[in-house]
FIVOLO-459116 format. One record per residue (C-alpha): residue number from 0; residue in one letter; chain; x, y, z. Coordinates in Angstrom, 3 decimals, decimal comma. Each point is the difference from the previous one (the first is absolute). Example, Ala and Ser with C-alpha at 12.3 -4.5 7.8 and 13.67 -1.06 7.14 Angstrom:
<recs>
(rec 0 "A" "A" (12,300 -4,500 7,800)) (rec 1 "S" "A" (1,370 3,440 -0,660)) 
</recs>
This chain:
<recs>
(rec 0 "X" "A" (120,343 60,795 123,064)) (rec 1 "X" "A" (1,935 3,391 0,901)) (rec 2 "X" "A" (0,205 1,838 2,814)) (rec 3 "X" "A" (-0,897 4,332 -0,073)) (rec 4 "X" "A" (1,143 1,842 2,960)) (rec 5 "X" "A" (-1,959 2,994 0,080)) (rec 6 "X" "A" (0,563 3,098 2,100)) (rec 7 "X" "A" (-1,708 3,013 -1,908)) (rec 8 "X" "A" (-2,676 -0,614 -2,961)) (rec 9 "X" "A" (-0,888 3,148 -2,297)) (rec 10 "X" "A" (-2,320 -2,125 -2,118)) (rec 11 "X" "A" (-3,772 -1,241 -0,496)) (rec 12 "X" "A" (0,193 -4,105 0,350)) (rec 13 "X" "A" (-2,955 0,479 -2,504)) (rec 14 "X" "A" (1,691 1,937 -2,870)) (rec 15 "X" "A" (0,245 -3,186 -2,351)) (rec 16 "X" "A" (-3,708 -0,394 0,237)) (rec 17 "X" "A" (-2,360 0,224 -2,734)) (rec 18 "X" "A" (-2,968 2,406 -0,114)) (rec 19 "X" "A" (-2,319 -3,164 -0,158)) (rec 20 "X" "A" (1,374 -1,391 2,950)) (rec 21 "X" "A" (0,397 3,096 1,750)) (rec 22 "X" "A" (-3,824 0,243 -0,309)) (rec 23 "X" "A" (-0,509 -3,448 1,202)) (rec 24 "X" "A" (1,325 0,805 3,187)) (rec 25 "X" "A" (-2,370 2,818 1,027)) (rec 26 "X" "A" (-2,121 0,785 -3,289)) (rec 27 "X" "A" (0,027 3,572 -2,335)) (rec 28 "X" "A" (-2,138 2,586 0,853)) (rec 29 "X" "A" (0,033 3,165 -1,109)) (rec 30 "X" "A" (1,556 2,960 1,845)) (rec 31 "X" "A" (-1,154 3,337 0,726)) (rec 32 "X" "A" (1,273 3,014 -2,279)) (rec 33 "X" "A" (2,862 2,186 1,656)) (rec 34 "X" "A" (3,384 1,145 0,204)) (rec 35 "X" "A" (1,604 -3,505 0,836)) (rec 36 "X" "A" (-2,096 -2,190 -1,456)) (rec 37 "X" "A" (2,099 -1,893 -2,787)) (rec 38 "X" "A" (3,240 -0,147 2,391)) (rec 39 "X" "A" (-2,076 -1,892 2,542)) (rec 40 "X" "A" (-1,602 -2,272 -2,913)) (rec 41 "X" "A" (3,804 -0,665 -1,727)) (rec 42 "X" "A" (1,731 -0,388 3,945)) (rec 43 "X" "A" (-3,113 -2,024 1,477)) (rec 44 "X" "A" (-1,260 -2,483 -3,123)) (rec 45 "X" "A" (4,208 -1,644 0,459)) (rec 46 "X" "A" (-1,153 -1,965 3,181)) (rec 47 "X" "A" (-3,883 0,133 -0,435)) (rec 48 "X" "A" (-3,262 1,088 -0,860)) (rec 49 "X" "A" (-1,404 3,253 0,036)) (rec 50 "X" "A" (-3,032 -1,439 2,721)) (rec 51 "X" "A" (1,970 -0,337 2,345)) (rec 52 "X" "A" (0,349 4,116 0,561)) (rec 53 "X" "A" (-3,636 0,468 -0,089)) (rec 54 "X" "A" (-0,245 -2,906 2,707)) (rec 55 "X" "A" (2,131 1,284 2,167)) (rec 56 "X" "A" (-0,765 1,447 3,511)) (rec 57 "X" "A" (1,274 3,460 -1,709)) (rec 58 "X" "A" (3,031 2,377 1,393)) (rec 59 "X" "A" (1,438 3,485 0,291)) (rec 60 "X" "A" (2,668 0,813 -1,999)) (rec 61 "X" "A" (2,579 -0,640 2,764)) (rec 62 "X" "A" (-1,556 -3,691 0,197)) (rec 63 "X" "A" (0,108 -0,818 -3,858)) (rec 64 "X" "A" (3,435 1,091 -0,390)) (rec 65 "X" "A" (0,728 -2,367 2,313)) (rec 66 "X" "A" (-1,351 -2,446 -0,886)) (rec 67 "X" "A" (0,822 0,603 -3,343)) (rec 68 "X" "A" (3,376 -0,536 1,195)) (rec 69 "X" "A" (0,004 -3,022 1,044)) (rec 70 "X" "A" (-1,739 -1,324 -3,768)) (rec 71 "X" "A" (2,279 2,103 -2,346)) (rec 72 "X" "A" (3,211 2,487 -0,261)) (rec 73 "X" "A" (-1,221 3,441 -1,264)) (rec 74 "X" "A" (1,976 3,214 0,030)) (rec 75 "X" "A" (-1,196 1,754 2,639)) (rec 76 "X" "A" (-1,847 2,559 -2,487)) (rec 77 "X" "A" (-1,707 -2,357 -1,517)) (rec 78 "X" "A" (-0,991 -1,925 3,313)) (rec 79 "X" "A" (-1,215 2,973 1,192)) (rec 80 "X" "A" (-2,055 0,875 -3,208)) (rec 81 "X" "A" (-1,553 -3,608 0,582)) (rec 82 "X" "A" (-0,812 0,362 3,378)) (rec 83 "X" "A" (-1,575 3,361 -0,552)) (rec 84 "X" "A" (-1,800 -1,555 -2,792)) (rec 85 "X" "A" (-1,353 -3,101 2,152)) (rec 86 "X" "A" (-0,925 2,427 3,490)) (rec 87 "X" "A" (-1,596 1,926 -1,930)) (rec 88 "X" "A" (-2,530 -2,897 -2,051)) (rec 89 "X" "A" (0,398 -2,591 2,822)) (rec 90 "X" "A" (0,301 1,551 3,541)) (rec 91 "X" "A" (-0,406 -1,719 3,210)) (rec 92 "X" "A" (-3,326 -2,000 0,288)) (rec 93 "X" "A" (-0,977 0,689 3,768)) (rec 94 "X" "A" (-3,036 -3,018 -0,342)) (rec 95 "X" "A" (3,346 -2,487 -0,140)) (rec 96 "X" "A" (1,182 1,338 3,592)) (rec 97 "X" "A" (0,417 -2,644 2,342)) (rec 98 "X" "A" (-1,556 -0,003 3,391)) (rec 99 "X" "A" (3,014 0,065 2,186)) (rec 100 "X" "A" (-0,378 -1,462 3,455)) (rec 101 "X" "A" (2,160 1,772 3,209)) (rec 102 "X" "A" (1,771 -2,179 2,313)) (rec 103 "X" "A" (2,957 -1,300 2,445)) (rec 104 "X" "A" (1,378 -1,793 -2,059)) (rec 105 "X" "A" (3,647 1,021 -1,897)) (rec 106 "X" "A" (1,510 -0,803 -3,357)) (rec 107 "X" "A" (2,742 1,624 -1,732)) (rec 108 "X" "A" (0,089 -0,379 -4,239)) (rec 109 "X" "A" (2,727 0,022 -1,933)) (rec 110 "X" "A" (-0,302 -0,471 -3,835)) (rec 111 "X" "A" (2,616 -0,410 -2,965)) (rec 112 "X" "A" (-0,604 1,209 -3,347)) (rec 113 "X" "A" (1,400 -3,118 -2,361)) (rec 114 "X" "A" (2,432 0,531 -2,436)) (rec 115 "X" "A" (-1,635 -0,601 -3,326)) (rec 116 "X" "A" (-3,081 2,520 -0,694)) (rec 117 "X" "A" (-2,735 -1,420 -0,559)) (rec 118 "X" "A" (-0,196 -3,594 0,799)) (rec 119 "X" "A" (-2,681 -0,604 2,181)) (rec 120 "X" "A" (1,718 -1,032 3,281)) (rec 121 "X" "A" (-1,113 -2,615 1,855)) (rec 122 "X" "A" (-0,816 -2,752 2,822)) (rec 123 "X" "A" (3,347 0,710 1,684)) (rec 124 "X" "A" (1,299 -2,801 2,227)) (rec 125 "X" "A" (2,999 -0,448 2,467)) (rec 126 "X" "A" (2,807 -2,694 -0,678)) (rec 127 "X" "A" (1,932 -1,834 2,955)) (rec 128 "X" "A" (2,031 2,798 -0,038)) (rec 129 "X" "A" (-1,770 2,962 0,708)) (rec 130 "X" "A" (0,199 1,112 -3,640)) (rec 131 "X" "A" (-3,646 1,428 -1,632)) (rec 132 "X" "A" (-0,765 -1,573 -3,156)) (rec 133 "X" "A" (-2,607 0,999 -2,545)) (rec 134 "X" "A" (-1,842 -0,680 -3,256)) (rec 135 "X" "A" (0,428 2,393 -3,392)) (rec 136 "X" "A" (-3,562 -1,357 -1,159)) (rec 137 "X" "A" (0,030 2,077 -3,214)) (rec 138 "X" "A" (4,365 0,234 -0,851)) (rec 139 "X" "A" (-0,094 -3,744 0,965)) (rec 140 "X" "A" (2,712 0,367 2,495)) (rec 141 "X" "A" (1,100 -0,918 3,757)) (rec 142 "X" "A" (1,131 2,563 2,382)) (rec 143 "X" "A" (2,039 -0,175 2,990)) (rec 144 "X" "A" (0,415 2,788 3,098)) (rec 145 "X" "A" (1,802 0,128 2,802)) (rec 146 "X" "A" (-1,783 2,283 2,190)) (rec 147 "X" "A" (2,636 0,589 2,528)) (rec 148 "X" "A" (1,826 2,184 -3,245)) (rec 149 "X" "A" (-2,398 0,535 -2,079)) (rec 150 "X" "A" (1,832 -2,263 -2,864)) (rec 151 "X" "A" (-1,622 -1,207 -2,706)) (rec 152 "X" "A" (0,580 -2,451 -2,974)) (rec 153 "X" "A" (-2,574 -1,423 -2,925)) (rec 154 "X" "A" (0,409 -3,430 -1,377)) (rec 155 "X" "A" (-1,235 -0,110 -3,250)) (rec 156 "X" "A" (-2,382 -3,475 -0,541)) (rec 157 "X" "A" (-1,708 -1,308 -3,229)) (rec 158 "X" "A" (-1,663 3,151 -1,947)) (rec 159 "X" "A" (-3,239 -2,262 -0,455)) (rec 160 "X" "A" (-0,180 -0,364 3,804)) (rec 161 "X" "A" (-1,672 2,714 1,259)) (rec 162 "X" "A" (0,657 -1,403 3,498)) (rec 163 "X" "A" (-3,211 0,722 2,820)) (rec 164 "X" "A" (1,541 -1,651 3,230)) (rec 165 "X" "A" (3,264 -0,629 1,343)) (rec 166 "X" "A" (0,831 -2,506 2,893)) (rec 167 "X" "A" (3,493 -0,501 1,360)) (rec 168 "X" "A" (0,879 -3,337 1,224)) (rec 169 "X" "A" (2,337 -1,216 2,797)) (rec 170 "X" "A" (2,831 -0,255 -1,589)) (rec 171 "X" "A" (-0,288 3,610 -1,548)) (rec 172 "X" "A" (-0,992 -0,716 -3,781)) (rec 173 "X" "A" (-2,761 1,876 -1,010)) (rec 174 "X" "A" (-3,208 -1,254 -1,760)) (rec 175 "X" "A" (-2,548 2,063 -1,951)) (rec 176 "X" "A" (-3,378 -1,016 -1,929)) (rec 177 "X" "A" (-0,024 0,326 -3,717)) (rec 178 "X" "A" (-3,138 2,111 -0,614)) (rec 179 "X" "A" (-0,008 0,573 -3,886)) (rec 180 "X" "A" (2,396 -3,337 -1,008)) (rec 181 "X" "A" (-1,783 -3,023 2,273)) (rec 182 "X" "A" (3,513 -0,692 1,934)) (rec 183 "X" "A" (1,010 -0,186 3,630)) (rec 184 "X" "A" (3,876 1,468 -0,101)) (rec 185 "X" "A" (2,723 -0,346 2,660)) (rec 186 "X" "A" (2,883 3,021 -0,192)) (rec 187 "X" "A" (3,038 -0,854 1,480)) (rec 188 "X" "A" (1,140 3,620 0,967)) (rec 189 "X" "A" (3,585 -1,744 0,678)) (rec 190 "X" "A" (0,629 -0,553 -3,811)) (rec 191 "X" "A" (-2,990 1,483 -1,878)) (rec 192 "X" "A" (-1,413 -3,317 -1,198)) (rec 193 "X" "A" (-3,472 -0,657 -0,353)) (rec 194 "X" "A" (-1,594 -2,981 -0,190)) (rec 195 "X" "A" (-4,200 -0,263 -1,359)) (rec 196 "X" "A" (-2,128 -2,827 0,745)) (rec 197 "X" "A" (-2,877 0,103 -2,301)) (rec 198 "X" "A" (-4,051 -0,068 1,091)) (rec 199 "X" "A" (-2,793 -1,118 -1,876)) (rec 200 "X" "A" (-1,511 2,845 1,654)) (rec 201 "X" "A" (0,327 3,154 -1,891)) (rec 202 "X" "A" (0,552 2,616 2,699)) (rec 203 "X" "A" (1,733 -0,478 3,062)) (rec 204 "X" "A" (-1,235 2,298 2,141)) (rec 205 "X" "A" (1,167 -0,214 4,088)) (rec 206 "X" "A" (2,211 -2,741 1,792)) (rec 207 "X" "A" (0,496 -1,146 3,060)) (rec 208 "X" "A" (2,872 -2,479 1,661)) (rec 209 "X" "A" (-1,381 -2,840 2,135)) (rec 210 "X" "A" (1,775 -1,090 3,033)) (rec 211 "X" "A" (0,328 -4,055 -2,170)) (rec 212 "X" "A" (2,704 2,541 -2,240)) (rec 213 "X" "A" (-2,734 0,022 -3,048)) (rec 214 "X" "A" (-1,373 3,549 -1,701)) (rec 215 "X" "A" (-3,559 0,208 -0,212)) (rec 216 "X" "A" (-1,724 2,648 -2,414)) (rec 217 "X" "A" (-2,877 0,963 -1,235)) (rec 218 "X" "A" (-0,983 0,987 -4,070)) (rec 219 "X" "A" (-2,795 2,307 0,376)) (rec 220 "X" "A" (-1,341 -0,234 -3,658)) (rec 221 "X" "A" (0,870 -3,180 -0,739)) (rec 222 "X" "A" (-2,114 -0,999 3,546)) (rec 223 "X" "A" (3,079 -2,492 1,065)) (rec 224 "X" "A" (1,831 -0,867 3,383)) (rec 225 "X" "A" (2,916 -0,898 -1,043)) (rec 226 "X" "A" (3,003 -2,245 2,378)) (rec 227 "X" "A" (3,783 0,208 -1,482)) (rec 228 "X" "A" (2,419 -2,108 1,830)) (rec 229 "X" "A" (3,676 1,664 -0,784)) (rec 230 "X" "A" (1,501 -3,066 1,262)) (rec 231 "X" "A" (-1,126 -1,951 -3,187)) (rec 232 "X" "A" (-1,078 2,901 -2,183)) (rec 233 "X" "A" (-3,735 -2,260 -0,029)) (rec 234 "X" "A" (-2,804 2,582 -0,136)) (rec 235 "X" "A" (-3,920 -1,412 0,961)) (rec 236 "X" "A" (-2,925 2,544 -0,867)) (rec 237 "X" "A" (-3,583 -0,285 0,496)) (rec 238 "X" "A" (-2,906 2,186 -1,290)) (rec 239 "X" "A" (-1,903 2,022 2,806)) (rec 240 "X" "A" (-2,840 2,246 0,748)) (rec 241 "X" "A" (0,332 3,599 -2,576)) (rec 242 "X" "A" (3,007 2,422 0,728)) (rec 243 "X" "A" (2,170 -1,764 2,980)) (rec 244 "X" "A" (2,120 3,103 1,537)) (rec 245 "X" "A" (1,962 0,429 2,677)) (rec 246 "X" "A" (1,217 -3,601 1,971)) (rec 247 "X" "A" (1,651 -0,325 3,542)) (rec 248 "X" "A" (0,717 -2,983 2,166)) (rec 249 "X" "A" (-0,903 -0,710 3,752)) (rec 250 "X" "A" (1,906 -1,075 2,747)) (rec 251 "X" "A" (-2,042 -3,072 -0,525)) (rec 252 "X" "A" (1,207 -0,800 -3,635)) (rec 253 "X" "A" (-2,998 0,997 -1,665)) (rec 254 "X" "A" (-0,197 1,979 -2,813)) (rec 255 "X" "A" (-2,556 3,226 -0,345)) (rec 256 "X" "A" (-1,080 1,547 -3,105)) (rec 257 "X" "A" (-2,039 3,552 -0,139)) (rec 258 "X" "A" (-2,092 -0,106 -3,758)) (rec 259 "X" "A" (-0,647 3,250 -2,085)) (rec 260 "X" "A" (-2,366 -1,889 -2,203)) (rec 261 "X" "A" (-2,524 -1,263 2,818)) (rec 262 "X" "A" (-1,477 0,456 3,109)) (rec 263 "X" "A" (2,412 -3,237 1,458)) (rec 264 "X" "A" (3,228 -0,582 2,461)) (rec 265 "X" "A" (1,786 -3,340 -0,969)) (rec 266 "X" "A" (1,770 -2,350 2,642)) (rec 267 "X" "A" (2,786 -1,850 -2,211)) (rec 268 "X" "A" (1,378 -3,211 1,106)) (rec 269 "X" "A" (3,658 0,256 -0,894)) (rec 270 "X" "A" (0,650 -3,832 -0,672)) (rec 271 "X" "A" (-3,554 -0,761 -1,320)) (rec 272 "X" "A" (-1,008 3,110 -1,596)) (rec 273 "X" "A" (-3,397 -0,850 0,769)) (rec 274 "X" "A" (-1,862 3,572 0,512)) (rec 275 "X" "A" (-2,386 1,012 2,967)) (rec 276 "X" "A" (-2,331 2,836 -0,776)) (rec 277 "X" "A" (-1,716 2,419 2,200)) (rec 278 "X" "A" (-2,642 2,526 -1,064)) (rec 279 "X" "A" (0,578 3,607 0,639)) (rec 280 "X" "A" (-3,224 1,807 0,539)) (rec 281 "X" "A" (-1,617 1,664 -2,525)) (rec 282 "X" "A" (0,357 -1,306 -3,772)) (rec 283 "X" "A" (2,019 3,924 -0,659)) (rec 284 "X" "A" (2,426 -0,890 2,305)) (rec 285 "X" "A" (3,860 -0,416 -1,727)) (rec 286 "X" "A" (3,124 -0,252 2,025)) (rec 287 "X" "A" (4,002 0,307 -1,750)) (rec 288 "X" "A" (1,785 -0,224 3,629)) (rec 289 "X" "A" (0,145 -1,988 3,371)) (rec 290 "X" "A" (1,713 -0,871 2,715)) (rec 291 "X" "A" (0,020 -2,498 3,035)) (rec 292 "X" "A" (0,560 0,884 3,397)) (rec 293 "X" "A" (2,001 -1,822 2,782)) (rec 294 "X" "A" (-3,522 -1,766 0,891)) (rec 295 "X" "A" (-1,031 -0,902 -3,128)) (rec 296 "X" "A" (-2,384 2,625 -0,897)) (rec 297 "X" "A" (0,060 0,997 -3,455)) (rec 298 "X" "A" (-0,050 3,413 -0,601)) (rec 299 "X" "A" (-1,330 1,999 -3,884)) (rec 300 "X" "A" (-0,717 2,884 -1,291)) (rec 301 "X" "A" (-3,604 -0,232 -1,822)) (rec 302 "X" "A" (1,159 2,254 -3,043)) (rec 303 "X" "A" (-3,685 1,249 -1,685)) (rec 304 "X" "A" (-1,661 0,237 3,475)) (rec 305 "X" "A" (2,716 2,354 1,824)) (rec 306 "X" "A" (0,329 -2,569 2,866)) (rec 307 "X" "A" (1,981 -2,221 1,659)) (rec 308 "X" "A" (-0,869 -3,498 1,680)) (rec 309 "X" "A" (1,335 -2,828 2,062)) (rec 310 "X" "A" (-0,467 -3,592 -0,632)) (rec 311 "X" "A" (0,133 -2,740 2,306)) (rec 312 "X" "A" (1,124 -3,054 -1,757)) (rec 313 "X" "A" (-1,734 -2,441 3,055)) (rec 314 "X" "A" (-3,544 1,288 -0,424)) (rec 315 "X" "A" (-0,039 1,708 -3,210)) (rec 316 "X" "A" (-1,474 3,422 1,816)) (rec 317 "X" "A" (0,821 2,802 -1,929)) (rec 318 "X" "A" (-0,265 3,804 1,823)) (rec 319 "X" "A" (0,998 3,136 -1,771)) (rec 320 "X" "A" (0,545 3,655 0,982)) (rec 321 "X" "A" (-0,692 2,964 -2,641)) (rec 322 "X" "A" (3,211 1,775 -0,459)) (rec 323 "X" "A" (0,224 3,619 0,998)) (rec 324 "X" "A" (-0,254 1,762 -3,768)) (rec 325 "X" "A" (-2,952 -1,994 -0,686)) (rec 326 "X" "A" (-1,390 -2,256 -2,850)) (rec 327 "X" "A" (2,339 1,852 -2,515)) (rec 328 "X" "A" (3,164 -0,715 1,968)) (rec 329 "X" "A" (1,153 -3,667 -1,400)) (rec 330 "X" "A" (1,938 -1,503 2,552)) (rec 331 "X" "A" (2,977 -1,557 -2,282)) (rec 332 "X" "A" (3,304 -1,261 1,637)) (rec 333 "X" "A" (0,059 -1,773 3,444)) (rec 334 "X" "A" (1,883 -1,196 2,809)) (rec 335 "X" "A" (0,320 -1,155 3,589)) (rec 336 "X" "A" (2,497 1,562 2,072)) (rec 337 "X" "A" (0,186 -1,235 3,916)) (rec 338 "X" "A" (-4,014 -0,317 -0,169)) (rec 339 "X" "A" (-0,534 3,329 -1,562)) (rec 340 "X" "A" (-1,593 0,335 -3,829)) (rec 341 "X" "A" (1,619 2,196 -2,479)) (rec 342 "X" "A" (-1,665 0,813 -3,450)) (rec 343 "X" "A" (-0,079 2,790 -2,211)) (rec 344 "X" "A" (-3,170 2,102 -1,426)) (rec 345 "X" "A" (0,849 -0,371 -3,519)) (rec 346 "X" "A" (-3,239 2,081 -1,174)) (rec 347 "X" "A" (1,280 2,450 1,560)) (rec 348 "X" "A" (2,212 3,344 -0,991)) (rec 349 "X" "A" (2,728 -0,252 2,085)) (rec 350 "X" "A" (-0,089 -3,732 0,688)) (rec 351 "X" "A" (-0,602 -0,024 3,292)) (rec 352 "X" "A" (2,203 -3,030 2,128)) (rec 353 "X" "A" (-2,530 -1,467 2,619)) (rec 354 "X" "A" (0,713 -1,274 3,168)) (rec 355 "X" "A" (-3,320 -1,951 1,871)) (rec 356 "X" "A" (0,275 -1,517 3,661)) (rec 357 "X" "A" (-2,210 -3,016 0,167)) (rec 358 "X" "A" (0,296 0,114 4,088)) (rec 359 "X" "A" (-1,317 3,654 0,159)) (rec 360 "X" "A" (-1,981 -0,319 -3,462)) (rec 361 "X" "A" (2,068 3,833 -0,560)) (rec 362 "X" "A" (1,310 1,271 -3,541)) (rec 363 "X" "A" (2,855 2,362 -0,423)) (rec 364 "X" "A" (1,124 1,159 -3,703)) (rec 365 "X" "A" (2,746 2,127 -1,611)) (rec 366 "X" "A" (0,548 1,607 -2,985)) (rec 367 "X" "A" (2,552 -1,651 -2,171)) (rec 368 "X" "A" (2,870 2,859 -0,898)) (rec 369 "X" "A" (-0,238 0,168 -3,841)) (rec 370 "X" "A" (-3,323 -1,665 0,239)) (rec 371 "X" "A" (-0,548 0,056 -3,674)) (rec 372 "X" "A" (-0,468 -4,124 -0,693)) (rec 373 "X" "A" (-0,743 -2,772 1,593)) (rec 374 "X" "A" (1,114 -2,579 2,101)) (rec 375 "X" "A" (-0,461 -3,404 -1,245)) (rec 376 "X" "A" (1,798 -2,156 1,993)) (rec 377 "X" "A" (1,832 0,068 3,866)) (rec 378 "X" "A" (2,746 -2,047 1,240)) (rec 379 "X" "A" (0,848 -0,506 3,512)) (rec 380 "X" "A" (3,413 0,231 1,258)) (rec 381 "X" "A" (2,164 -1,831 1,925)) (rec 382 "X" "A" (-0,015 2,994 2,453)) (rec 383 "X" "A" (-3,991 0,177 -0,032)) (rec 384 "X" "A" (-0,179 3,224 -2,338)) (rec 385 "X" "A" (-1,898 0,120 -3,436)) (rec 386 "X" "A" (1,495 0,490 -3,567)) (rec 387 "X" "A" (-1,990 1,590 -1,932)) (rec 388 "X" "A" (-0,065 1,983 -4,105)) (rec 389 "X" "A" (-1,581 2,429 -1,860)) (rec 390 "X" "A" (0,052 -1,681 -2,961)) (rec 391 "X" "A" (-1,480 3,609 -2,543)) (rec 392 "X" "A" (2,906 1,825 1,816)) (rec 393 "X" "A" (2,798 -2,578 -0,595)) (rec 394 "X" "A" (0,783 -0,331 4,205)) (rec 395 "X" "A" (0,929 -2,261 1,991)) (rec 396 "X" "A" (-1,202 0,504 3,687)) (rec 397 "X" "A" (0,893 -1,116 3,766)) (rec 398 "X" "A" (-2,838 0,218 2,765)) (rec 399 "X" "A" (2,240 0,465 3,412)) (rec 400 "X" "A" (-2,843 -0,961 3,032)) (rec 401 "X" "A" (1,214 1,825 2,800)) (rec 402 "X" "A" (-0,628 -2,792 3,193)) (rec 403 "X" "A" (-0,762 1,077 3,316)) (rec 404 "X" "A" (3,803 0,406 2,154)) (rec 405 "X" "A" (-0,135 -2,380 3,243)) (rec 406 "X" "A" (0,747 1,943 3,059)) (rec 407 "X" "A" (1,262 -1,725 3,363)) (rec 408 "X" "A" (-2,454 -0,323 2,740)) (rec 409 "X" "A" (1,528 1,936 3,559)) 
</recs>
């Protein structure tokens, strides 16, 4: 495979795409009449449907010309016309506003527009050596940043990959899940090469590495846990409860998996692959993300009822706390960060980051800076901050918590 180094992009990663699968991607619908209205159907239909601008939250025209920045190069005149066009027909929704929470707590967010326009940045993840790695999902690609400069370069991978996740291992390869070609790949960023193991499974959807040096994953419309062990290229996969999502691993060993097809949280043995099951409460209940705290608590977000919950693995008790925009708010990514829960209120226009104390029961929430997607997955770094994306804007993003400075007792 071949390398691209990329330092400026003036192109849609979408331009080769048909009108048929253009409208697969977000549907046709018609557009209102007005001065604007075929640029914005010829620019928007390269990279996807024309549903996905009536779905949006909506924007003034200072907010759709940037974010139509980040999708496609315009002149300025005619990025201009189309932002007029698309204010003026699709303006800020105010019933999307999240419900931001005030509080002690400090971050600082930095974010990265990626190179090439268009292609749906996401799950970014840090390598051994610092470096910020991210999927393409729709210009099947692998990017790499190094945030102390601000550097970035795009591997290109198999077109038919349409990778979802990426996971770094030890020794600094990276590995990505297949979505649209059933394969688990391994870049080597040293040479280019790329190696695919092939599932059974049709869509690889998020991986995990397990302490035992094996990647776990999950296929979420296939319904299959999946085991690959690089050291033998021997891949074991199992069929599971409807739409397996997001997977972690505890200190333990065990493996979690959220569901976005049921109202379950799966326990995973990693040699056996023998799943435990626990109920979430109420049958409407679907969760994409989790993660496990340093005592074994598993922590979700409880997508269609705008909640969030903590299980306890030893009695099965399940507890969760509405989160503060309300049933609309679907809790999406997650994480555990020195006890604290992070999430973000995907429902919401700006998605909102989330921060929620289980010792004081307390929420505090921000307002992601271009605020125009959504966050669908967090990694934690070595230095206990959050990477995060934006994945309709094309950024990358860095979530700097600001600890508490120790001061000397007289």
């Amino acid at each position: 495979m071949r390398m691209r180094l990329v330092l400026a992009s003036t192109f849609c990663a979408g331009l080769a795409l048909s009108a048929p699968a253009a409208a697969q991607r977000g549907g046709q619908a018609p557009l209102p009449e007005g001065e604007g209205k075929e640029l914005v159907e010829s620019a928007c239909t390269r990279c996807h449907g024309l549903g996905q601008i009536g779905g949006s939250a909506g924007y003034d025209a200072a907010g759709w010309q940037d974010l139509l920045g980040t999708m496609v190069a315009l002149p300025q005149s005619q990025a201009r016309r189309a932002a007029g066009y698309l204010a003026m027909h699709f303006p800020p929704r105010p019933d999307r506003a999240p419900t931001l929470v005030p509080g002690d707590a400090r971050i600082e967010i930095t974010e990265w527009v990626v190179p090439t326009l268009g292609q749906r940045s996401r799950d970014p993840a840090e390598a051994p050596d610092g470096s910020i790695w991210w999927t393409g999902m729709w210009a099947s690609l692998a990017g790499r940043l190094d945030p102390a400069t601000g550097r970035m370069e795009e591997y290109l991978l198999p077109e038919s990959a349409r990778p979802h996740t990426i996971v770094p291992d030890a020794d600094g390869n990276i590995w990505y899940t297949g979505n649209s070609n059933a394969t688990i790949g391994r870049l080597d960023p040293s040479t280019g090469e790329i190696v695919q193991y092939e599932t059974e499974a049709r869509d690889p959807h998020s991986a995990t590495f397990h302490p035992n040096g094996k990647l776990y994953f999950t296929a979420q419309g296939a319904g299959v846990l999946g085991r690959l062990d690089p050291a033998t290229g021997e891949i074991t996969e199992i069929p599971t409860e409807p739409r397996p999502y997001g997977i972690q691993v505890a200190d333990d060993g065990m493996l979690w998996v959220a569901f976005n097809g049921t109202n379950k949280i799966g326990a995973l043995h990693p040699e056996t692959m023998e799943v435990r099951y626990y109920d979430v409460p109420d049958t409407r209940s679907r969760i994409r993300r989790l993660d496990i705290a340093s005592d074994g608590m598993v922590w979700y977000g409880n997508s269609t009822m705008g909640r969030i919950g903590r299980l306890d693995p030893a009695t099965g008790e399940i507890r969760e706390w509405p989160s503060p925009s309300g049933p609309r708010s679907s809790p999406y990514a997650f994480a555990v960060v020195d006890g604290i829960i992070w999430y973000n209120e995907s429902g919401m226009r700006p998605d909102a980051l989330v921060r929620f104390d289980p010792a004081t029961e307390q929420f505090q929430s921000w307002a992601i800076p271009s605020g125009y997607g959504i966050v669908r997955n967090m990694w934690v770094t070595e230095d206990g901050n959050l990477l995060i994306h934006q994945s309709s804007s094309n950024r990358i993003g860095l979530v700097e918590i600001q600890r508490p400075r120790l001061t000397s007792q007289p």
